[in-house]
Backbone of each chain as ProteinMPNN parsed JSONL, in Angstrom:
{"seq_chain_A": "XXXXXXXXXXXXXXXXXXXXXXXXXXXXXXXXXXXXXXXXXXXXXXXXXXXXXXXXXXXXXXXXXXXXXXXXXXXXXXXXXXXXXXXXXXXXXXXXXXXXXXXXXXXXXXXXXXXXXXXXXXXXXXXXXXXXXXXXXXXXX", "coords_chain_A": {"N_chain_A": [[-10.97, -15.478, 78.817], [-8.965, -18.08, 79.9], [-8.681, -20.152, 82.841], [-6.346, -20.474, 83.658], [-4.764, -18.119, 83.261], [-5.67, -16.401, 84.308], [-5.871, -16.507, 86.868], [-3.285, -16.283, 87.125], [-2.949, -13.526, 86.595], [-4.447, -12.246, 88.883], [-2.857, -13.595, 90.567], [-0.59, -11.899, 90.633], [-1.577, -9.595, 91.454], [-1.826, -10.079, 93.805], [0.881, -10.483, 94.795], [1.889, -8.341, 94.156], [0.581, -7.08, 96.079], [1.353, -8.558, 98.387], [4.378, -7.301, 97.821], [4.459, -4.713, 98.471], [3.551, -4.176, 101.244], [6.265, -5.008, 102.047], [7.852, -3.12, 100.922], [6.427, -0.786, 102.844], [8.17, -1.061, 105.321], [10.466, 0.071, 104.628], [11.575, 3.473, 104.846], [10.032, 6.995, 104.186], [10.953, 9.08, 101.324], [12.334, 6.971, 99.972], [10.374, 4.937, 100.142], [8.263, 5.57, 98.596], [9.576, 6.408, 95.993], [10.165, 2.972, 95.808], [7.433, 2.769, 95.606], [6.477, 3.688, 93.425], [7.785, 1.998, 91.595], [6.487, -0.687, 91.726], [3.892, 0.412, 91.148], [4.653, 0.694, 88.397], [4.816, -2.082, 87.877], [2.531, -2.668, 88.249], [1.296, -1.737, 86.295], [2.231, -3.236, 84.151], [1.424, -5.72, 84.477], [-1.44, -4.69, 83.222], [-1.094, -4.08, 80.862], [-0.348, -6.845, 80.043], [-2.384, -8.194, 80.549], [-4.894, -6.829, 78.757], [-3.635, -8.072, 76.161], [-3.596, -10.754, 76.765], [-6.203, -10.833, 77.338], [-6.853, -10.64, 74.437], [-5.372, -12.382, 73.086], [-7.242, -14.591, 73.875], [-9.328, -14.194, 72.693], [-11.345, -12.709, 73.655], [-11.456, -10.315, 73.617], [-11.31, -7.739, 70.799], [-9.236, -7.224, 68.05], [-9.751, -4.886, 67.365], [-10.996, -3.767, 69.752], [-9.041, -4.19, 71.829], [-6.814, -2.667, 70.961], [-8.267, -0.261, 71.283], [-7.526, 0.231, 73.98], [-4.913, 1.253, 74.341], [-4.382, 4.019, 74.446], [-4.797, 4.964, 77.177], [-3.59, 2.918, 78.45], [-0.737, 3.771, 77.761], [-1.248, 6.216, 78.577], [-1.282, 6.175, 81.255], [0.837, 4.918, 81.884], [2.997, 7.048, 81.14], [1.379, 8.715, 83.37], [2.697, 7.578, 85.653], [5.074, 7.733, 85.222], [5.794, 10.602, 85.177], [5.467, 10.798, 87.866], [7.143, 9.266, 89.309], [9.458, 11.01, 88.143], [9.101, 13.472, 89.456], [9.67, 11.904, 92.286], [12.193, 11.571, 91.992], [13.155, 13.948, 92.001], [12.176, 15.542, 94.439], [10.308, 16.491, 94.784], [7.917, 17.407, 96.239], [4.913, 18.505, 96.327], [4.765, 17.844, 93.279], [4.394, 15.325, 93.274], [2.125, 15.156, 95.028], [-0.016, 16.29, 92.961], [0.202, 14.566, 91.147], [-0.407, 12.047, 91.683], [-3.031, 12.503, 92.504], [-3.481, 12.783, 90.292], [-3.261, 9.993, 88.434], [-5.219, 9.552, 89.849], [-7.305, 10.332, 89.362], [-7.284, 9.388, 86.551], [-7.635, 6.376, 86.507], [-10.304, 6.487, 87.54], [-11.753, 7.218, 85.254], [-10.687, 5.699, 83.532], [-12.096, 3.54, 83.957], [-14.577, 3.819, 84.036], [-15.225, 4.05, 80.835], [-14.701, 1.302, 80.586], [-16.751, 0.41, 79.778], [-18.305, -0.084, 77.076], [-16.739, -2.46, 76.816], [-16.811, -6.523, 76.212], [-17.727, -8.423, 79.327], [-16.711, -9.967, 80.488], [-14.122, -9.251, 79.85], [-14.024, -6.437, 81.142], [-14.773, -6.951, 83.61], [-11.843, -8.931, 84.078], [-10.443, -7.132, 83.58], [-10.548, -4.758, 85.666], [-9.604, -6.17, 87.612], [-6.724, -5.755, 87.355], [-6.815, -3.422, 87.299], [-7.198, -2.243, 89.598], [-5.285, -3.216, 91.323], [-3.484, -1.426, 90.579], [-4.291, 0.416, 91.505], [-4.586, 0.474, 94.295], [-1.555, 0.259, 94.908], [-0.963, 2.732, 93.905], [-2.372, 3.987, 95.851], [-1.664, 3.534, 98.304], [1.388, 4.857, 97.513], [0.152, 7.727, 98.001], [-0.384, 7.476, 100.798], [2.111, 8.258, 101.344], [2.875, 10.372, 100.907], [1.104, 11.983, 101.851]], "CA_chain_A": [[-9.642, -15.74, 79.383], [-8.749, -19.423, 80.318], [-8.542, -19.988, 84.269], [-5.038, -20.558, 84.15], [-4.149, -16.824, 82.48], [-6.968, -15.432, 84.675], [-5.131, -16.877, 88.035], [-1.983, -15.35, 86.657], [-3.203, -11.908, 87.205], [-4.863, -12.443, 90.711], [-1.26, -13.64, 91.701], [0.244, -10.813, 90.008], [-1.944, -8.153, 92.014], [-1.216, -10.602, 95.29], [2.177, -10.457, 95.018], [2.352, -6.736, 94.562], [-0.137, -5.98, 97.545], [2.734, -8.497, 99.172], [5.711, -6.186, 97.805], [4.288, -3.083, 98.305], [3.874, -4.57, 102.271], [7.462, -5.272, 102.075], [7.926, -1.745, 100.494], [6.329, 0.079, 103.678], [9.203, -1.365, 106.322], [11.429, 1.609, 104.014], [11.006, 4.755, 104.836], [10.202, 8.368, 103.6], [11.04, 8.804, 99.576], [12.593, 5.987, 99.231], [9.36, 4.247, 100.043], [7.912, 6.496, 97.616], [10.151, 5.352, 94.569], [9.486, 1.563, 95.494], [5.607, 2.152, 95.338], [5.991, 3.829, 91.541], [8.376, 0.655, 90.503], [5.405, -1.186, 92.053], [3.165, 1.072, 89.967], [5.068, -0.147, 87.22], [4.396, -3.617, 87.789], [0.437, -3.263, 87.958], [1.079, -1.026, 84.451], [2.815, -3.772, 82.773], [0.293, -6.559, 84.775], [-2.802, -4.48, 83.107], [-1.139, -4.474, 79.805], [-0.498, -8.157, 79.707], [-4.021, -8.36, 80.806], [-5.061, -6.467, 77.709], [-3.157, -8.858, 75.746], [-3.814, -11.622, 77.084], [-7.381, -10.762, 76.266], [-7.046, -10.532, 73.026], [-5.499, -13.34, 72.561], [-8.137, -16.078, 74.346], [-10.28, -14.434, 71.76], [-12.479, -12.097, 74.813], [-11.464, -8.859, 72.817], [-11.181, -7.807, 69.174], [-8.413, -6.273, 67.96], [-10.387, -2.885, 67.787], [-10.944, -3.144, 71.52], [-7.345, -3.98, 72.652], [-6.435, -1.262, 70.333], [-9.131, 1.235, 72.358], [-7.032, 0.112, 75.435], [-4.0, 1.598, 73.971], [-4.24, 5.623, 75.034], [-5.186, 4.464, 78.406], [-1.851, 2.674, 78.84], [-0.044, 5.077, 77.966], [-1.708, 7.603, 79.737], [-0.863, 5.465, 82.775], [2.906, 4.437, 82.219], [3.295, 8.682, 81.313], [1.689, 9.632, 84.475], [3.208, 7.177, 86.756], [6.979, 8.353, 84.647], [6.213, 12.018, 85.855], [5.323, 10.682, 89.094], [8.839, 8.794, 89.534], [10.527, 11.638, 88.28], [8.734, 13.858, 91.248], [10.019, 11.454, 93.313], [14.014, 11.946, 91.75], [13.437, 15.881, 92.328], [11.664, 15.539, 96.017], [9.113, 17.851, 94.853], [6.84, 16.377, 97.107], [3.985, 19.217, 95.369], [3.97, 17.535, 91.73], [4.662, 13.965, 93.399], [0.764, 15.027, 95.743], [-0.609, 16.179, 92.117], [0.853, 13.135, 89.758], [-0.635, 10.599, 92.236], [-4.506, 12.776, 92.261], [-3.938, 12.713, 88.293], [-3.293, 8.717, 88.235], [-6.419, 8.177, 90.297], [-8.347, 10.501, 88.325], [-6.971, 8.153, 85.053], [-8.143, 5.135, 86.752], [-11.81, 6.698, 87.551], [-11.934, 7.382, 83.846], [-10.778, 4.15, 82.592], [-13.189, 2.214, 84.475], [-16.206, 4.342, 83.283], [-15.072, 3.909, 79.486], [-14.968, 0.394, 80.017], [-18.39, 0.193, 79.84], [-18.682, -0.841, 76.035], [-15.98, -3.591, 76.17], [-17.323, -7.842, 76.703], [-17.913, -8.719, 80.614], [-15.629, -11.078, 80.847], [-12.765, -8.407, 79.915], [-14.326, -5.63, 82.279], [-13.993, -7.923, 85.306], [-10.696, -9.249, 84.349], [-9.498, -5.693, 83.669], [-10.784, -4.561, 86.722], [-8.671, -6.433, 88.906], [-5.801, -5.176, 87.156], [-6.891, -1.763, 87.547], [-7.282, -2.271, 90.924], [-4.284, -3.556, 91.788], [-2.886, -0.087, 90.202], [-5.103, 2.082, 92.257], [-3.742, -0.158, 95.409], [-0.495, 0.876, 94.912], [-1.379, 4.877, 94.098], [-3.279, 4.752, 97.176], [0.196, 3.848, 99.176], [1.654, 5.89, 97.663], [-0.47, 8.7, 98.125], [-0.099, 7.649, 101.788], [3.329, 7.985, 102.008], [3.187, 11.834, 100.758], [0.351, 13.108, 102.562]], "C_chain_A": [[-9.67, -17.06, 80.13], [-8.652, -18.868, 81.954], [-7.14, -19.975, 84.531], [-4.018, -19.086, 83.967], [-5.088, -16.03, 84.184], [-6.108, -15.15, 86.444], [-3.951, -16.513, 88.148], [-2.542, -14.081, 87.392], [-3.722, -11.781, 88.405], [-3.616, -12.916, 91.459], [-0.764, -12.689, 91.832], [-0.24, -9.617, 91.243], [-1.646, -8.497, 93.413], [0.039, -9.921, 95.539], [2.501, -9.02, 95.109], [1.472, -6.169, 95.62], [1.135, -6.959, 98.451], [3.965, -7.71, 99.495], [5.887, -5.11, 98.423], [4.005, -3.358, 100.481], [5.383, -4.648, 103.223], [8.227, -4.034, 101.957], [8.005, -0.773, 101.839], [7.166, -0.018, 104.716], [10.374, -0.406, 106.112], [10.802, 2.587, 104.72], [11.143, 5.964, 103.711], [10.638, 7.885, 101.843], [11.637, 7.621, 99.225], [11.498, 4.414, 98.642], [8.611, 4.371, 98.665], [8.228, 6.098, 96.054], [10.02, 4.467, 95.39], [8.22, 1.392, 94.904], [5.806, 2.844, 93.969], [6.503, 2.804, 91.105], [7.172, -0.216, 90.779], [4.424, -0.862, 90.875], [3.358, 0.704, 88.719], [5.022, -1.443, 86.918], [2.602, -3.914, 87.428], [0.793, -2.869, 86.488], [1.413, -2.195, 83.751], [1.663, -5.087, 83.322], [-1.0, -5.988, 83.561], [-2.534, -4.16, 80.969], [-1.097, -5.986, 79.433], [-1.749, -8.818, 80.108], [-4.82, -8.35, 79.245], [-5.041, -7.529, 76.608], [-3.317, -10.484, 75.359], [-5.522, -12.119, 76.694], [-7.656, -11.329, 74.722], [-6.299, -11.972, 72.259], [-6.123, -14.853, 73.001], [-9.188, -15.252, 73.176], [-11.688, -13.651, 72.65], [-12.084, -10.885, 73.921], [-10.642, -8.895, 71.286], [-10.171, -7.296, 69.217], [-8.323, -4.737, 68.305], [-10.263, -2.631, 69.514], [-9.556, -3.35, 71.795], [-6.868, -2.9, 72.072], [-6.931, -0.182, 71.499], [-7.938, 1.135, 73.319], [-5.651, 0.959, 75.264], [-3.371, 2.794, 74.753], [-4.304, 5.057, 76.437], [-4.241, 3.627, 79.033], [-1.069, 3.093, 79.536], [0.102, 5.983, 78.527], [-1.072, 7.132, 80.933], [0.398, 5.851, 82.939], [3.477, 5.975, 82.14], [2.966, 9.444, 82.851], [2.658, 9.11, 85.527], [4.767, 7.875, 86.477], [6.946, 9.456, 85.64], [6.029, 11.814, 87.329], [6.346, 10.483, 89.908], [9.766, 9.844, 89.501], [10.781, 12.823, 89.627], [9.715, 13.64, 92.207], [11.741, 11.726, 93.658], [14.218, 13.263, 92.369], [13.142, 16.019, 93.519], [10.824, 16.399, 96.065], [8.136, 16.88, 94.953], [5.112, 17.258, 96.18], [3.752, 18.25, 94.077], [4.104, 16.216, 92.418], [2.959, 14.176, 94.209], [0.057, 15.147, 93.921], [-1.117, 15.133, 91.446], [0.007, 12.433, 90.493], [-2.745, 11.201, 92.247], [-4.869, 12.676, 90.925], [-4.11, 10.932, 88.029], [-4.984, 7.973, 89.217], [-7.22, 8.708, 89.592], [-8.615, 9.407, 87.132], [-7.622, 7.6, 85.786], [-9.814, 5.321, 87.009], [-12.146, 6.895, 86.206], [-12.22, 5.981, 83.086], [-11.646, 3.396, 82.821], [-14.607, 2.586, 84.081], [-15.915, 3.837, 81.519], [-15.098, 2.463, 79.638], [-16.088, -0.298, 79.469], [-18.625, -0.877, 78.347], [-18.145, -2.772, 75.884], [-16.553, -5.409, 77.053], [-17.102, -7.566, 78.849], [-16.958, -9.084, 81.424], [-14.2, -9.787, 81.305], [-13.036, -6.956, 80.643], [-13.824, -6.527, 83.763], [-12.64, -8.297, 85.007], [-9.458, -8.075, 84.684], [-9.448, -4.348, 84.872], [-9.793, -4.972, 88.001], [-7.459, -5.777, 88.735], [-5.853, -4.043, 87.334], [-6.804, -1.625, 88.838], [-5.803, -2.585, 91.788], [-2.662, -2.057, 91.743], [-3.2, 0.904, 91.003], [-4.623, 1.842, 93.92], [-2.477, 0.517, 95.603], [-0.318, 2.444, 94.864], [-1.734, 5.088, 95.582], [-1.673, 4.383, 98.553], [0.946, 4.933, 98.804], [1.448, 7.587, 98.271], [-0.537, 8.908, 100.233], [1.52, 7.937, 102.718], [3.87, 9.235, 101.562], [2.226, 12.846, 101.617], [1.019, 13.754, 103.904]], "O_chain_A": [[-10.477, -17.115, 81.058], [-8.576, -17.695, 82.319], [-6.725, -19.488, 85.583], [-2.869, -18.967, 84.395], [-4.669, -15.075, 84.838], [-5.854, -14.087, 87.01], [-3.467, -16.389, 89.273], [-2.505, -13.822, 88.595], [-3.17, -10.885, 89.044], [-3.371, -12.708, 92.647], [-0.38, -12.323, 92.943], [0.574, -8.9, 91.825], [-1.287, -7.637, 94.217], [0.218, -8.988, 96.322], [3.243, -8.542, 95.967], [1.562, -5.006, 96.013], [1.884, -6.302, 99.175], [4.496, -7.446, 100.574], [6.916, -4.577, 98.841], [4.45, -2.369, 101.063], [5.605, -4.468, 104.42], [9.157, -3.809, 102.731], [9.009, -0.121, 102.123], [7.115, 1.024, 105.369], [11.137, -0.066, 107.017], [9.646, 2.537, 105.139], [11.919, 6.026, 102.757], [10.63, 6.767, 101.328], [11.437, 7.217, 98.08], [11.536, 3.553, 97.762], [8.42, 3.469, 97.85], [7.465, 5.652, 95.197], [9.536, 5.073, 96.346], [7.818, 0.524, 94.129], [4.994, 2.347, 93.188], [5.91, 2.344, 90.13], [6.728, -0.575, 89.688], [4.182, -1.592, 89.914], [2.436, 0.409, 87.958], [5.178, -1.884, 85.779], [1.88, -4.713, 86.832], [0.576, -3.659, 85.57], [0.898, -2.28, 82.636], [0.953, -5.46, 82.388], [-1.547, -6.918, 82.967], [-3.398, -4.073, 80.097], [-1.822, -6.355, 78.509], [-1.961, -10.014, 79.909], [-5.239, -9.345, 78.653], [-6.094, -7.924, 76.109], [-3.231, -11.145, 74.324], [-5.972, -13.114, 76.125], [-8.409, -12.138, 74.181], [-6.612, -12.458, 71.172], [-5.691, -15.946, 72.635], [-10.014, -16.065, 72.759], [-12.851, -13.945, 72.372], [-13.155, -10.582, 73.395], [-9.795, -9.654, 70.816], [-9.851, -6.781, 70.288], [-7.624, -3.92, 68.905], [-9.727, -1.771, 70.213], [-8.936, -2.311, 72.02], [-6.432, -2.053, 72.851], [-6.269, 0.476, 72.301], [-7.311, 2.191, 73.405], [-5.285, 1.401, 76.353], [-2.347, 2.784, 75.437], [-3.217, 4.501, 76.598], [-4.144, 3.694, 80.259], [-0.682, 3.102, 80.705], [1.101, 6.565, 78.949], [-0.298, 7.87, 81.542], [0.954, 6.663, 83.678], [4.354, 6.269, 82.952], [3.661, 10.278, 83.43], [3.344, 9.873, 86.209], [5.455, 8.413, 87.344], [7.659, 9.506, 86.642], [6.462, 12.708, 88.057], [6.602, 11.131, 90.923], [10.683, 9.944, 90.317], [11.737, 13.074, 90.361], [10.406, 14.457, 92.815], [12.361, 11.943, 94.7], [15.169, 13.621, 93.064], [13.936, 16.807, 94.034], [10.506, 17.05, 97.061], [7.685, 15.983, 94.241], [4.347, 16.549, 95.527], [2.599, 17.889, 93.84], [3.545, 15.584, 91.521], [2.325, 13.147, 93.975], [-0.402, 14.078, 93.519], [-2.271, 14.793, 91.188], [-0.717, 11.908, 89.648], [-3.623, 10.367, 92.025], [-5.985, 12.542, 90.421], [-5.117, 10.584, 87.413], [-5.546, 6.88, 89.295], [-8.02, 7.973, 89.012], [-9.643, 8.798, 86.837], [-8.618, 8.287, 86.015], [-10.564, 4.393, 86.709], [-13.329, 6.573, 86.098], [-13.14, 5.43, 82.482], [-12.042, 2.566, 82.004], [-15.547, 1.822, 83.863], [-16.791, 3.062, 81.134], [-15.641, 2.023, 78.625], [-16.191, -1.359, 78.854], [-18.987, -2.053, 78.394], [-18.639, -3.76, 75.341], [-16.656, -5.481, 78.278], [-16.452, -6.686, 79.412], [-16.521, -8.749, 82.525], [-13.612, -9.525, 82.354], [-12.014, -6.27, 80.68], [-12.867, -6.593, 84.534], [-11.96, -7.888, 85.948], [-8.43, -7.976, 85.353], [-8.686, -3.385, 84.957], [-9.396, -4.327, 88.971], [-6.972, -5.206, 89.71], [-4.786, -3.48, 87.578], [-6.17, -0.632, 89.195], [-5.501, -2.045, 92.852], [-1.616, -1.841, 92.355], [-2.617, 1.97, 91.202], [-4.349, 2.779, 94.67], [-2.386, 1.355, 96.5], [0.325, 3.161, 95.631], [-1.473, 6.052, 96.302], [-1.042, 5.079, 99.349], [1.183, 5.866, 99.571], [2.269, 8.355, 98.774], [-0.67, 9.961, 100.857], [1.901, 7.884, 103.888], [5.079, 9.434, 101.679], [2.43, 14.012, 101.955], [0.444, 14.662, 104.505]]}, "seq_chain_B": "XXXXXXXXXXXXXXXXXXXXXXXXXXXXXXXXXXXXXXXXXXXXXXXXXXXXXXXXXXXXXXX", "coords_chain_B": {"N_chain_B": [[51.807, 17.709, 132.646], [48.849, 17.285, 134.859], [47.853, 13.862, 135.378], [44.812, 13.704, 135.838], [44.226, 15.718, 134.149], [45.074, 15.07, 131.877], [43.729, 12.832, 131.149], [40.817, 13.7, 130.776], [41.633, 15.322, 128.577], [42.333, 13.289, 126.788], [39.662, 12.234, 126.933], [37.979, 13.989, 125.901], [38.876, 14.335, 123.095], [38.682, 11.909, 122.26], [35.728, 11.776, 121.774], [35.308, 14.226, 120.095], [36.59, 12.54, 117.917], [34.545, 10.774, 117.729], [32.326, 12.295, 116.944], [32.976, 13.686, 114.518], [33.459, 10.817, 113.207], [30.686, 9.609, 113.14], [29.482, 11.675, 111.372], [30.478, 11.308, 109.485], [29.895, 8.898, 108.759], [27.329, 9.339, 108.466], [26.941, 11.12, 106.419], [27.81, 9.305, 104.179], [25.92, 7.118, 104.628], [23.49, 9.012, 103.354], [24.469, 9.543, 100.694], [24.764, 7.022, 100.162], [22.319, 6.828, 99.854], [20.831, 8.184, 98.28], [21.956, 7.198, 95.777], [21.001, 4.794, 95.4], [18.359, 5.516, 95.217], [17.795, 7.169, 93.117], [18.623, 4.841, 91.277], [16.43, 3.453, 91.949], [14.121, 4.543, 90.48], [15.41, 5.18, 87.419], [15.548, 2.495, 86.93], [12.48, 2.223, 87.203], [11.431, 3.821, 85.576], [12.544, 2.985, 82.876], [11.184, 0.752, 82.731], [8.501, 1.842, 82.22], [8.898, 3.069, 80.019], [9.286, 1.384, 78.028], [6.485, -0.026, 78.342], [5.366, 1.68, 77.322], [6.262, 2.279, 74.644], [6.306, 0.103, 73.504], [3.353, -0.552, 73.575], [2.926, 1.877, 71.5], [4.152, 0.577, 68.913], [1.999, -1.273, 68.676], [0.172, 0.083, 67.802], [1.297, 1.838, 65.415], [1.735, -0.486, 64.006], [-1.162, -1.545, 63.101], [-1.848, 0.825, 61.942]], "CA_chain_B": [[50.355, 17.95, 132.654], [48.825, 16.382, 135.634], [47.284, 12.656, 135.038], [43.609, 14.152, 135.538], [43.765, 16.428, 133.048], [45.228, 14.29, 130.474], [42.926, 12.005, 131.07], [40.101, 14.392, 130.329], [41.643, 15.889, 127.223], [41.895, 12.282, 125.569], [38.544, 11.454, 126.092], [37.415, 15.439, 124.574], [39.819, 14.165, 121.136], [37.579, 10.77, 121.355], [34.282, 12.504, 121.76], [35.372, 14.683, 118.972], [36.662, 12.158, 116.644], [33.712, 10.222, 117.551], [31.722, 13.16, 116.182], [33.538, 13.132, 112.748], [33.087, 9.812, 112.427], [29.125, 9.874, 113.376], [29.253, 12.665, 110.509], [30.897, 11.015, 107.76], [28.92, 7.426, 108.591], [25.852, 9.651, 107.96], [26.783, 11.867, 105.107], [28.203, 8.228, 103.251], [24.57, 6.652, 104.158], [22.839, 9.279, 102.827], [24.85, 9.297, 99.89], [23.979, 5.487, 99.247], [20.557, 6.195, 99.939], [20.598, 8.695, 96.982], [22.271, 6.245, 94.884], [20.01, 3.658, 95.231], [17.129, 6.074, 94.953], [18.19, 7.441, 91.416], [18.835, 3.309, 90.678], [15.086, 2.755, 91.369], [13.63, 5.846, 89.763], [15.618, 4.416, 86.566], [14.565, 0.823, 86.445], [11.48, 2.712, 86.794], [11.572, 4.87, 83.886], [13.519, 2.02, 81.791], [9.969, -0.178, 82.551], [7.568, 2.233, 81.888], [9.18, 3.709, 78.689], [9.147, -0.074, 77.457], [5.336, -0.269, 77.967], [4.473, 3.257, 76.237], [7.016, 1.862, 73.232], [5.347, -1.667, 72.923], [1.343, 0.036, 73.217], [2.937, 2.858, 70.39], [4.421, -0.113, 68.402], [1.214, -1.689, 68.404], [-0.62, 1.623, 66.838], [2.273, 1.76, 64.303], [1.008, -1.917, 63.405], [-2.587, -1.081, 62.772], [-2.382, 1.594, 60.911]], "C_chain_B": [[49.997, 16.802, 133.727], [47.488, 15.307, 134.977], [45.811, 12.956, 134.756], [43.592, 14.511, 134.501], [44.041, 16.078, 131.887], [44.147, 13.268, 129.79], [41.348, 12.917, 130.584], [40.215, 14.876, 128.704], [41.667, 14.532, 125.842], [40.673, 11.938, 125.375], [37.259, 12.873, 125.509], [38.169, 15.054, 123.181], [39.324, 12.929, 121.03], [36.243, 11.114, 121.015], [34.274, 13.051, 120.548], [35.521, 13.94, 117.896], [35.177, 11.33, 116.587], [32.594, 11.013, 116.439], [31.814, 12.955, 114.781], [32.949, 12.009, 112.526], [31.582, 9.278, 112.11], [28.853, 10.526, 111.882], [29.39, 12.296, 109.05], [30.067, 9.875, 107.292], [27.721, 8.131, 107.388], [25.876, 9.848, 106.796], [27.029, 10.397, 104.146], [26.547, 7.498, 103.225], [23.181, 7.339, 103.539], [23.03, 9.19, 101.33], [24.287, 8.013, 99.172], [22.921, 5.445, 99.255], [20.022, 6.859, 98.703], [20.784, 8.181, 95.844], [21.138, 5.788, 94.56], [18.262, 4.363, 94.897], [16.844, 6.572, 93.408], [18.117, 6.005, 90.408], [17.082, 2.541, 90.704], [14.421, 3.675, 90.501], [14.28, 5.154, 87.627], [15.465, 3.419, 86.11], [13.328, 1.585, 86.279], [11.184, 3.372, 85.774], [11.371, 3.618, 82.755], [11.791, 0.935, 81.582], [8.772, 0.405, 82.03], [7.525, 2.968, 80.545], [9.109, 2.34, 77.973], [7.522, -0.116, 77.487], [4.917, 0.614, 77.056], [4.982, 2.388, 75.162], [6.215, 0.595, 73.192], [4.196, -1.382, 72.385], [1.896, 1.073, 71.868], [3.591, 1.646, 69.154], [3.124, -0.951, 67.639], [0.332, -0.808, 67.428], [0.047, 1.459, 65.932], [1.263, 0.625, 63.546], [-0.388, -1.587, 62.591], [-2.754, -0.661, 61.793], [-1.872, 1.977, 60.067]], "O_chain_B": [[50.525, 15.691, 133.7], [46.503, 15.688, 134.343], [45.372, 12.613, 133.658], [43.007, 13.834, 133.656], [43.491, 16.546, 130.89], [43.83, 12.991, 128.634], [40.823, 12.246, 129.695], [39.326, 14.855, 127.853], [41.309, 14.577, 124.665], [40.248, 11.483, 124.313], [36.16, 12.763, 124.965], [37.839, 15.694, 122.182], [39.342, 12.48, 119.884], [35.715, 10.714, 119.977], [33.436, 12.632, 119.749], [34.897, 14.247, 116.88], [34.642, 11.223, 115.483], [32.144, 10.51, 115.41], [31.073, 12.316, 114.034], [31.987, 11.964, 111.76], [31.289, 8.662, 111.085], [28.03, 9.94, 111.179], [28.856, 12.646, 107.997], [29.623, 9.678, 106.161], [27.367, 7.82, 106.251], [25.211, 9.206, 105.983], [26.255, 10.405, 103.189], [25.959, 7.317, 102.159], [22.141, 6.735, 103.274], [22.081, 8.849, 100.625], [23.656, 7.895, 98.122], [22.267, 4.478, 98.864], [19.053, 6.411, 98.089], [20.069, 8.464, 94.883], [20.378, 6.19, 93.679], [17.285, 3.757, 94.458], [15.839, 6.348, 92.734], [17.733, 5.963, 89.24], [16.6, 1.647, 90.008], [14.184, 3.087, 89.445], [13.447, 4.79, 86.797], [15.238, 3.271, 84.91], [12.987, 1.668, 85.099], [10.214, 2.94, 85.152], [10.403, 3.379, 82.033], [11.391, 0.516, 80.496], [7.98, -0.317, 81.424], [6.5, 3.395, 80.013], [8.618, 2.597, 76.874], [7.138, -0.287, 76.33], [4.185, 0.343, 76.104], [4.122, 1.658, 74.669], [5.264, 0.609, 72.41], [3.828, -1.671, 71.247], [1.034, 1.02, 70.992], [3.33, 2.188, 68.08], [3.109, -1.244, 66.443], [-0.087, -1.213, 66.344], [-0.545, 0.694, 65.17], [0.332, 0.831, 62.768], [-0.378, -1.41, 61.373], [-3.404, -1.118, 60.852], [-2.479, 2.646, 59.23]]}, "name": "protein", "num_of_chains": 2, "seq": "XXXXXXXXXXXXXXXXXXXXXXXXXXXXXXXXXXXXXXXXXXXXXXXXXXXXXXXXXXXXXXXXXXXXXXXXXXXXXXXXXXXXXXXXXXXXXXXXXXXXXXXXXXXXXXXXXXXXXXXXXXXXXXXXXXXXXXXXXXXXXXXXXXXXXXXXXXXXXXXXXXXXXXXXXXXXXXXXXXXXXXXXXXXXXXXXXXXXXXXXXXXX"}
């Protein structure tokens, strides 16, 4: 990944530990939905990560493919997480947010096979996801 | 009615309307707070159903 793509995504996860700063001055659920649209920003950050990969030529097709389920999985739990948040069932909104960090302890063990380069880059992006869960997760306990 | 007591009973019918109006402020800002809470919850959705569809687009592709 060129330095100039790479510096992209280290803004990207800035700017949302900025937002999500900006976020906590809300209160109560409404905080709550901000930090999943948040959530939704690392998700679509850690796909254009992916992406972005694949096309400096750091991952094969096959691997950006692998990355695929693992997405998905994401952008599905964070959905049921949001919708939680619509219903105020604070219960599946404590679950949804222990299931999204589970995902993220997962993903980061499976990355194991994929180049160096695209572990560390995909790392930050993951991180920047688990940042935001973990607000959240403080703003239901 | 002597002057005292008038004077008392208008400011029990401001107290009261004050009440009401305390009541309705609230119930209207909770109202917009539900709005706007349903309005992020939907962008939210609307963004994260766009990534699943792009990553299932890509599978399509493949295979």
């Amino acid at each position: 990944m060129g330095p100039v793509r790479l510096t992209a995504v280290r803004l990207s996860a800035l700017a949302l530990v900025l937002a999500l700063a900006a976020g906590c001055a809300s209160s109560g659920l409404r905080r709550v939905a901000i930090a999943t649209e948040h959530a939704a920003t690392a998700i679509e950050v850690v796909q254009r990560t992916a992406d972005a990969l694949e096309a400096d030529g750091v991952l094969t097709r096959t691997q950006r493919d692998s990355l695929s389920p693992y997405i998905v999985r994401l952008a599905r739990a964070d959905l049921a997480l949001a919708q939680a948040v619509a219903r105020a069932d604070q219960a599946t909104v404590h679950a949804e947010v222990l299931a999204l960090l589970a995902l993220l302890d997962e993903w980061a063990t499976a990355l194991g096979p994929l180049p160096e380069r695209a572990q560390l880059t995909l790392r930050v992006s993951l991180d920047a996801v688990r940042a935001v869960v973990l607000v959240i997760s403080t703003g239901v306990a | 009615m002597p002057a005292g007591r008038r004077a008392v009973q208008v400011l029990s019918t401001i107290a009261a309307l004050s009440e009401i109006a305390a009541e309705y402020l609230e119930q209207r800002g909770e109202a917009a707070e539900a709005a706007d809470l349903r309005e992020i919850v939907a962008r939210t959705r609307a963004r994260l159903e766009a990534v699943i569809a792009r990553e299932q687009a890509r599978g399509a592709r493949t295979e």
